[in-house]
C-alpha positions as CSV (number, residue, x, y, z in Angstrom):
1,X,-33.2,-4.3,-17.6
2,X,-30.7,-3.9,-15.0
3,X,-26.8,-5.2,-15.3
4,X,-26.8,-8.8,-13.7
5,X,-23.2,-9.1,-13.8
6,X,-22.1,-12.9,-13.7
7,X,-18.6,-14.0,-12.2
8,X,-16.9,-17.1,-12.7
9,X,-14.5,-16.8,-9.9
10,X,-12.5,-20.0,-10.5
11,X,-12.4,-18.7,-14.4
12,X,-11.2,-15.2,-13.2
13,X,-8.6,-17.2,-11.3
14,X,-7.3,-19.2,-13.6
15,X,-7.0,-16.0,-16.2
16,X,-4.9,-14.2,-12.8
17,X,-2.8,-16.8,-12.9
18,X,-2.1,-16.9,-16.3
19,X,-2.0,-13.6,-17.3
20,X,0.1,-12.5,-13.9
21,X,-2.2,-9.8,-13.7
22,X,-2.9,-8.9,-9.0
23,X,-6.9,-7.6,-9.9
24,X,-10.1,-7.7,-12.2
25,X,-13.0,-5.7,-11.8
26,X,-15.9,-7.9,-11.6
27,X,-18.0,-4.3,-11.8
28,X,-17.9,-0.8,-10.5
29,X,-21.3,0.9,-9.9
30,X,-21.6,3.8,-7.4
31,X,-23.4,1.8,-4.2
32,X,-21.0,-1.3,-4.9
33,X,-17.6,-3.2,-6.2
34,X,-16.8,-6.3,-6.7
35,X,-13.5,-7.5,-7.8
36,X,-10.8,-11.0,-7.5
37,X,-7.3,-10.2,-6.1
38,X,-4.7,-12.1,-7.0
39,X,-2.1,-12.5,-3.6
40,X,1.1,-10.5,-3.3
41,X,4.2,-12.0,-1.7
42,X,5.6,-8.7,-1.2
43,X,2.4,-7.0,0.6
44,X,3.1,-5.5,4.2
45,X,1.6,-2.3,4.5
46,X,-1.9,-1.6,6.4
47,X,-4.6,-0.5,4.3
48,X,-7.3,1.8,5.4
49,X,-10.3,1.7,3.5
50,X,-13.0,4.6,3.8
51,X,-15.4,1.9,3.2
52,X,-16.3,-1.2,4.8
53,X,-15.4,-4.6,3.2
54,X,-16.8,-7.8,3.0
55,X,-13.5,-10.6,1.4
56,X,-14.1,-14.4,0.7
57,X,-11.4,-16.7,0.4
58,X,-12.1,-18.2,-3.4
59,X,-8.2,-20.3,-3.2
60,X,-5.8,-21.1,-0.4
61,X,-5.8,-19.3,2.3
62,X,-5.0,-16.0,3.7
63,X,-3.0,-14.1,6.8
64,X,-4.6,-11.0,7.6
65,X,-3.3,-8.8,9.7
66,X,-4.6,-6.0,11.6
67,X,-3.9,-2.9,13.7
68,X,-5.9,-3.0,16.7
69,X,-7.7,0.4,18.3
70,X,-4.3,0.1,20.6
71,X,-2.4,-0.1,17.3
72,X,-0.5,-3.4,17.8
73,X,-0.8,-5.5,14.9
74,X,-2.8,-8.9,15.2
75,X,-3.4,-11.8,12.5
76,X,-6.5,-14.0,11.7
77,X,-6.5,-16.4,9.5
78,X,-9.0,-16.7,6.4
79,X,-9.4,-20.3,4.9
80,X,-10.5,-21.2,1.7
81,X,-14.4,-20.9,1.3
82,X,-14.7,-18.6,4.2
83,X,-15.6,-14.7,4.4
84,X,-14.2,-11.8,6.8
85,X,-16.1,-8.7,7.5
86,X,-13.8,-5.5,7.4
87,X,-14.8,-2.1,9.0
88,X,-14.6,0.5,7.5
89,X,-10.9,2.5,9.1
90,X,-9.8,-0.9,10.6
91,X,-5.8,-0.9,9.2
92,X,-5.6,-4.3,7.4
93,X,-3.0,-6.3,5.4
94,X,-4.3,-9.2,3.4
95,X,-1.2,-11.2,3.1
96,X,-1.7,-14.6,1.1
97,X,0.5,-16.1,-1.9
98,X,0.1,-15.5,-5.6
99,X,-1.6,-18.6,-6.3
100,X,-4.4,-18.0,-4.4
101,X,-7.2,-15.9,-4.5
102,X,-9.8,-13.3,-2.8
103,X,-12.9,-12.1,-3.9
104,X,-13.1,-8.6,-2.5
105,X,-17.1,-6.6,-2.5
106,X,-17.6,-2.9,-1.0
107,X,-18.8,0.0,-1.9
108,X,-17.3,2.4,-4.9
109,X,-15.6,5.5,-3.1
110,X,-17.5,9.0,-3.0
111,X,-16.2,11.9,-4.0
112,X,-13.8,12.6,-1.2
113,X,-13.1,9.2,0.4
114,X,-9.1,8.3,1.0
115,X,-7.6,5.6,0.7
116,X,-4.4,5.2,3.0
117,X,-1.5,2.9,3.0
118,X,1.0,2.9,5.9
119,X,3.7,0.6,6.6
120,X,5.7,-0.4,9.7
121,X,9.0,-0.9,10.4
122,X,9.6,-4.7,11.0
123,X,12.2,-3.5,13.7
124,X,10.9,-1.7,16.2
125,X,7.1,-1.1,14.6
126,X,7.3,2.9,14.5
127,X,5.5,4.2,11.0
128,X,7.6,4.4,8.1
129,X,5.5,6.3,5.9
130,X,2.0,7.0,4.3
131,X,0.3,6.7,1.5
132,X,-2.9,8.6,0.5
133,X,-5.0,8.2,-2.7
134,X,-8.4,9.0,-4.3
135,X,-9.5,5.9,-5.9
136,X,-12.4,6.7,-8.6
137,X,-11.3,3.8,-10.3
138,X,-10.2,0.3,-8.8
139,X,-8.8,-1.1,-12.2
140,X,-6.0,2.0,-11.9
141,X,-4.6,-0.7,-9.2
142,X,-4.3,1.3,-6.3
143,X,-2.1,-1.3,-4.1
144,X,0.5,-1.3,-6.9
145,X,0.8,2.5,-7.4
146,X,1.1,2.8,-3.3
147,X,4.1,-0.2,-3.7
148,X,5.6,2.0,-5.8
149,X,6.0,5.3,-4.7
150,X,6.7,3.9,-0.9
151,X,9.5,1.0,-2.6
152,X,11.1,3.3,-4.7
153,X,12.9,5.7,-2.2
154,X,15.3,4.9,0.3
155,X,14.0,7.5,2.7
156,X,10.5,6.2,3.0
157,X,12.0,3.1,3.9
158,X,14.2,4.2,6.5
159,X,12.8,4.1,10.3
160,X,13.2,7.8,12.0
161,X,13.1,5.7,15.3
162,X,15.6,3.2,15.1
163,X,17.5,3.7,11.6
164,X,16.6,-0.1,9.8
165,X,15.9,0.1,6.2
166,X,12.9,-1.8,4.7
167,X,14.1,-3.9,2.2
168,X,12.9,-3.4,-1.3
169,X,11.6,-6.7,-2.9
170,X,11.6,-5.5,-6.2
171,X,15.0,-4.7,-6.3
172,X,16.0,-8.6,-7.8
173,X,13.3,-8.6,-10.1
């Protein structure tokens, strides 16, 4: 018999939540992933998935925001109970708070794939800097190791354009 995987997302919530924890993997099988995000207050960079996406709103609500093919940024807004189709490529920043939640389902990455992760300066909106990685495994928390790397230097945050420095919101904590 095949794996039926069954997901409680309002359970999975509530473990977030408690646990502080930003993601579980629901399951991770080559043709498809499913897993519940927990929101990030901090989150501003673009993602760029190799994959396509498919995201429902379990809790709250949700600002994403978007690069358009002219690359200016651009917001919908994702209620409660509702689902967004992503494209695969399509720069996007889910932005929503850390008590609510997304369930996120798209396909595992192949051998090869990228995942990217750019931010903007706030300023003037000239890239700040990139992040690439090859995600074989979506528990190693890719988001967090991107936050990292890009929050922990100085020059990554500074704009070549116009000289602002991105604040680091770890840097209270």
């Amino acid at each position: 018999m095949l794996p039926m995987p069954i997901g409680d997302l309002n359970a999975i919530a509530a473990e977030l939540a408690e646990t502080g924890n930003r993601v579980k993997v629901l399951w991770q099988r080559p043709e498809s992933l499913a897993f519940v995000a927990r929101g990030r207050e901090y989150r501003s960079e673009f993602h760029i998935d190799p994959v396509d996406e498919v995201m429902y709103m379990i809790k709250g609500e949700m600002n994403l925001h978007f690069r358009t093919p002219e690359g200016k940024e651009d917001i919908t807004v994702l209620k409660e109970g509702c689902s967004i189709y992503t494209a695969a490529g399509i720069p996007h920043s889910p932005r929503f708070p850390p008590d609510a939640f997304l369930l996120v389902i798209e396909r595992q990455r192949r051998e090869g794939e990228i995942d990217r992760f750019q931010w903007f300066c706030p300023e003037c909106d000239h890239l700040l800097h990139e992040e690439q990685f090859v995600v074989s495994d979506y528990r190693s928390d890719p988001v967090s190791a991107a936050y990292g790397n890009f929050f922990e230097s100085e020059e990554r945050r500074t704009c070549d354009s116009c000289s602002h420095v991105m604040p680091n919101p770890f840097e209270d904590q």
